[in-house]
Backbone as a printed PyTorch tensor [residue, N CA C, xyz], in Angstrom:
tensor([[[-11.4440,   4.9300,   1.6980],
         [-12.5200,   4.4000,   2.5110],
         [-12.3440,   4.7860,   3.9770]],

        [[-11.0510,   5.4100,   4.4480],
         [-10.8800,   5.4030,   5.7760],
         [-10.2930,   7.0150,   6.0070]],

        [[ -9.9460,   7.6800,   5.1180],
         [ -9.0930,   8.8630,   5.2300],
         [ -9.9350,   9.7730,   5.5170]],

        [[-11.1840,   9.8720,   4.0100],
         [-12.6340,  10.8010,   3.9030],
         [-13.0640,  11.1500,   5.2140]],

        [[-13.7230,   9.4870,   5.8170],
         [-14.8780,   9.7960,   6.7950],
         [-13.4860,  10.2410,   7.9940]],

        [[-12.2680,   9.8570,   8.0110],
         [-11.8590,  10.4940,   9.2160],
         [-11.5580,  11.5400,   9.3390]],

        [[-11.3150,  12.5340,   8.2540],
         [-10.8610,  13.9350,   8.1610],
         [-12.2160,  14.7300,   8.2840]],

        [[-13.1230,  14.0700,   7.9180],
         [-14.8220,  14.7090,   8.0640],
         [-15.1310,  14.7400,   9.4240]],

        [[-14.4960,  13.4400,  10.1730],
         [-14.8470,  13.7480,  11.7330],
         [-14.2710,  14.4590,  12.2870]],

        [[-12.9500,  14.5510,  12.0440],
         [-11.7220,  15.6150,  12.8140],
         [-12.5660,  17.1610,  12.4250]],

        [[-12.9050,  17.1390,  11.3140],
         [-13.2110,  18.8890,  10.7790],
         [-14.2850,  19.1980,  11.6070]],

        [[-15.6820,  18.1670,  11.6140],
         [-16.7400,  18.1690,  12.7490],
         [-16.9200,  18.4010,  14.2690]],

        [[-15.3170,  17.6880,  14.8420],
         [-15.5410,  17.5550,  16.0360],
         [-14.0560,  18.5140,  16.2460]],

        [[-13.7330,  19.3690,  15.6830],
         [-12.7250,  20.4980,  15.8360],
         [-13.8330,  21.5950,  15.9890]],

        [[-12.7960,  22.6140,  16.8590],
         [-13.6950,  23.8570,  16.8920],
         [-13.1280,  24.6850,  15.5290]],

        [[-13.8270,  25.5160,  15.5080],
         [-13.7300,  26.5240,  14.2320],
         [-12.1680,  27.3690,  14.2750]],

        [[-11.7860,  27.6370,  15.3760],
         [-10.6160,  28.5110,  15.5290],
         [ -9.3300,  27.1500,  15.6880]],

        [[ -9.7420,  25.8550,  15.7480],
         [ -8.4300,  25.1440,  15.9290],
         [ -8.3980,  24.2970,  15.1480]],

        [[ -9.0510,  24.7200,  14.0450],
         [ -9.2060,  23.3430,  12.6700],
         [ -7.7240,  23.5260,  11.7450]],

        [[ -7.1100,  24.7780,  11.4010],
         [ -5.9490,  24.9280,  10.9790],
         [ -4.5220,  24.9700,  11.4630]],

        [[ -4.4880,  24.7610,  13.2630],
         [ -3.8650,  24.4150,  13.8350],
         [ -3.6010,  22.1940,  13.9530]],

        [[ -5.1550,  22.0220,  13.8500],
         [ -5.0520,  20.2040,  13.7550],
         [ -4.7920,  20.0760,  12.6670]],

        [[ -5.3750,  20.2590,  11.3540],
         [ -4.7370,  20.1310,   9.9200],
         [ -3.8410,  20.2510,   9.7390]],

        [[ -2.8660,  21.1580,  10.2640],
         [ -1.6200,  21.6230,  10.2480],
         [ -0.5370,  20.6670,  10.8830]],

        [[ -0.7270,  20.3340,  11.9140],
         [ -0.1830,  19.6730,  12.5050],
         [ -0.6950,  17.8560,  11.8850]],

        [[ -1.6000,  17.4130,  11.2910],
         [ -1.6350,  16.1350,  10.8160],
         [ -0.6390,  16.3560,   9.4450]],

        [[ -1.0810,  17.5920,   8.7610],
         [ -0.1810,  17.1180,   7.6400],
         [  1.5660,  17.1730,   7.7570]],

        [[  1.9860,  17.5470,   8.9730],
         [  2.9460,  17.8340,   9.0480],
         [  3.5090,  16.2920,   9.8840]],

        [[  2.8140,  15.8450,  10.2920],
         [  2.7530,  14.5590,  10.9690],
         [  3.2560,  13.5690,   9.6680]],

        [[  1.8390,  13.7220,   8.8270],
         [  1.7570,  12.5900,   7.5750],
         [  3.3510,  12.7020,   6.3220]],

        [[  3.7310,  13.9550,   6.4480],
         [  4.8380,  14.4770,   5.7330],
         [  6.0460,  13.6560,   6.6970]],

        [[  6.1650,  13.5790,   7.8700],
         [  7.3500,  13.1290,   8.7870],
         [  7.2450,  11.4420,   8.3870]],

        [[  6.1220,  10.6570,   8.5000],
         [  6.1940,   9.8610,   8.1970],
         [  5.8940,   9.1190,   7.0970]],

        [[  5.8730,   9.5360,   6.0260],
         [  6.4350,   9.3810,   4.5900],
         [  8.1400,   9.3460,   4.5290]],

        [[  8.5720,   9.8250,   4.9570],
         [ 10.0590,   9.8770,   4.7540],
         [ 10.3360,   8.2120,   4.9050]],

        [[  9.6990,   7.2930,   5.7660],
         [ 10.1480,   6.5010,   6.5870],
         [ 10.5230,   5.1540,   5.5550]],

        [[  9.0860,   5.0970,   5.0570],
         [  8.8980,   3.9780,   3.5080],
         [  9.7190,   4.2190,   2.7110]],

        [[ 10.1380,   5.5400,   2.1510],
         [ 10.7730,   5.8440,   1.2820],
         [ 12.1200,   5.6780,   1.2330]],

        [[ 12.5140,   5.8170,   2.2580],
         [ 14.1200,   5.2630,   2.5990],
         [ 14.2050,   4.2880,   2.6410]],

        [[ 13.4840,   3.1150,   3.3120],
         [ 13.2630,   1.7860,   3.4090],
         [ 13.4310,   1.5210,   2.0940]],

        [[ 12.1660,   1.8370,   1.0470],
         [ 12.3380,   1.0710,  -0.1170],
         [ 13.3580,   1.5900,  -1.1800]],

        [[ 14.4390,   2.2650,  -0.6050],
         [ 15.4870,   2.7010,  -1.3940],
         [ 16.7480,   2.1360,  -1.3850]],

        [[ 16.4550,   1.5420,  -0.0770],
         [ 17.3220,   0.7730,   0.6290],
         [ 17.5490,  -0.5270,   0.0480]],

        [[ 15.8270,  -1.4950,   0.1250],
         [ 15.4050,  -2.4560,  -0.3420],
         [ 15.7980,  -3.4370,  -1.4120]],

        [[ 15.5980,  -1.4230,  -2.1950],
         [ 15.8040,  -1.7790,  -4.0430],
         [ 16.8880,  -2.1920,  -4.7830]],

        [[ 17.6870,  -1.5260,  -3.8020],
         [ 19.6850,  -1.7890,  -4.2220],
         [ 19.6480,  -3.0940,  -3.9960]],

        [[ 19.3850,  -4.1080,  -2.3870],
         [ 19.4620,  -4.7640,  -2.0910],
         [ 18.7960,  -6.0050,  -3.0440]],

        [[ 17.5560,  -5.6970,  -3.2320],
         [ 16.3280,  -6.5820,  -3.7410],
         [ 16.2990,  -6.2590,  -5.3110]],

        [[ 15.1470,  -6.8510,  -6.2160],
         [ 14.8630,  -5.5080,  -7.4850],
         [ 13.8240,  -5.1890,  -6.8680]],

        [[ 13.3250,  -3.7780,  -8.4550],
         [ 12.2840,  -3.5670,  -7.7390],
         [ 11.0120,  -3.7710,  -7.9070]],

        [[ 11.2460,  -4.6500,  -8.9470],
         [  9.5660,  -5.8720,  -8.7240],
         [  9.3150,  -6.2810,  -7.3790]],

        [[ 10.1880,  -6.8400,  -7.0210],
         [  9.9050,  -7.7540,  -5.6400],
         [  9.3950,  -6.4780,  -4.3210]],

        [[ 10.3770,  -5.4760,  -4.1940],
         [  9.6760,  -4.4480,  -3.4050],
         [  8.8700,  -4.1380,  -3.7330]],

        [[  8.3780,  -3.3960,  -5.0630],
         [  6.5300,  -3.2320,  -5.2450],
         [  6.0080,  -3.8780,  -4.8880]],

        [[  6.1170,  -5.4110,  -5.3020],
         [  4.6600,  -6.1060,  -4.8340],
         [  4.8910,  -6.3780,  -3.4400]],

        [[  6.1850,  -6.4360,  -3.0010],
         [  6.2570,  -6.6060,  -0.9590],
         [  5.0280,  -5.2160,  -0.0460]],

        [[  5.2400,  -4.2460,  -0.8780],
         [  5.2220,  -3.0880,  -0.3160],
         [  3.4250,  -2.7940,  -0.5530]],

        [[  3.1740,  -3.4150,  -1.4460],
         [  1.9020,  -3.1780,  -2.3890],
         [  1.0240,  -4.2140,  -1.2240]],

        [[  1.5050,  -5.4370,  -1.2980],
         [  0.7240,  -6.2970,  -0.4580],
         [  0.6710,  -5.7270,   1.3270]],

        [[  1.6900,  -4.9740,   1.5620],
         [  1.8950,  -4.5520,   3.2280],
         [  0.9630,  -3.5920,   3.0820]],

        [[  1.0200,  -2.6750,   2.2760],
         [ -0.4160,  -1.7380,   2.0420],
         [ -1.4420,  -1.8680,   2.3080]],

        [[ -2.1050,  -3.1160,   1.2320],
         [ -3.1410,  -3.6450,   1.7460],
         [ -3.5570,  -4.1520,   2.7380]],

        [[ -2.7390,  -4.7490,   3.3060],
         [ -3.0860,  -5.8080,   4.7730],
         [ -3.4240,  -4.1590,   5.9500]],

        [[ -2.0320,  -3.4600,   5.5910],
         [ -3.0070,  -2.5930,   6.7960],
         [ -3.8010,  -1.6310,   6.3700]],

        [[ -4.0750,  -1.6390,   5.0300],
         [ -5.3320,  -1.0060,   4.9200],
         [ -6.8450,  -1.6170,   5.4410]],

        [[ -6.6020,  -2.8380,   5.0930],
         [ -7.9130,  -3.7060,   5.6420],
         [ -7.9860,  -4.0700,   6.7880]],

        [[ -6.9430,  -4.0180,   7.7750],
         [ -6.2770,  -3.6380,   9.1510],
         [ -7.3570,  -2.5710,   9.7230]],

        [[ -6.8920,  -1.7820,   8.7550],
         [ -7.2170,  -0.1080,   9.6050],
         [ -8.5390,   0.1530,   9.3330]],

        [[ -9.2200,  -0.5760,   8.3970],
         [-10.5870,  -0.2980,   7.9180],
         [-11.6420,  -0.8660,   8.9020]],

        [[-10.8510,  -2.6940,   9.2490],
         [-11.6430,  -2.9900,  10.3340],
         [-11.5470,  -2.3730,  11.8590]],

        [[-10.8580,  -2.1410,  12.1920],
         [-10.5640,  -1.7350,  12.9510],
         [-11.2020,  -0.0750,  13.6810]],

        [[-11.5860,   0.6330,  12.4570],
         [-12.0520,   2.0090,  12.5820],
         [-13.5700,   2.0640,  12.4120]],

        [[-14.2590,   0.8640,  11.7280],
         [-15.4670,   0.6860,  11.1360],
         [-16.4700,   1.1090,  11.9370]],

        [[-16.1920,   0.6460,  13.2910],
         [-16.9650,   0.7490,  14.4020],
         [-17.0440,   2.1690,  15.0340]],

        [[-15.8380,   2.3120,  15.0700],
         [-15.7510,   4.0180,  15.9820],
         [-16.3000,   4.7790,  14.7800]],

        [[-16.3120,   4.8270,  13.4540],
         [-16.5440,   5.6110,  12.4410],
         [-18.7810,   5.3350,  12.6510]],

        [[-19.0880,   4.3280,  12.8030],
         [-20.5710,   4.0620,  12.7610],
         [-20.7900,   4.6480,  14.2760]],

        [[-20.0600,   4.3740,  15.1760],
         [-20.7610,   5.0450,  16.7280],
         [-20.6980,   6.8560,  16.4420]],

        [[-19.6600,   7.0720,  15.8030],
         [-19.1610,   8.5680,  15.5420],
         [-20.6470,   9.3130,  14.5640]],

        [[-21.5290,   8.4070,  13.8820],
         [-22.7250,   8.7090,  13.3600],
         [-23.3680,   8.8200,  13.8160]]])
């Protein structure tokens, strides 16, 4: 709900010669911080099981997904 319309605006409001330089650089962004969870919940799991981290991790998901949804709703409708 939030990834689509923002990668549609980035591709829109990029110029043609620097769209594979910003892509490039987000996915290389999104790759750096993946590492971050993943260690965390590796960490977690030894510590915790890993029922309890799924659903910890599952519920933190959500909250900032619905976080980030409200939050963007607006700039995503002015961006129309």
């Amino acid at each position: 709900m939030v990834g689509v319309p923002m990668q549609t605006l980035i591709q829109v409001h990029t110029p043609a010669d620097m769209r594979g330089k910003v892509f490039g650089f987000q996915n290389n962004v999104v790759n750096i911080a993946l590492i971050f969870p993943l260690a965390i919940a590796g960490i977690l799991v030894d510590i915790f099981k890993l029922r309890r981290v799924l659903i910890a991790m599952g519920i933190s998901v959500i909250i900032a997904g619905v976080w980030t949804w409200r939050s963007t709703r607006k700039v995503l409708q002015d961006a129309i």
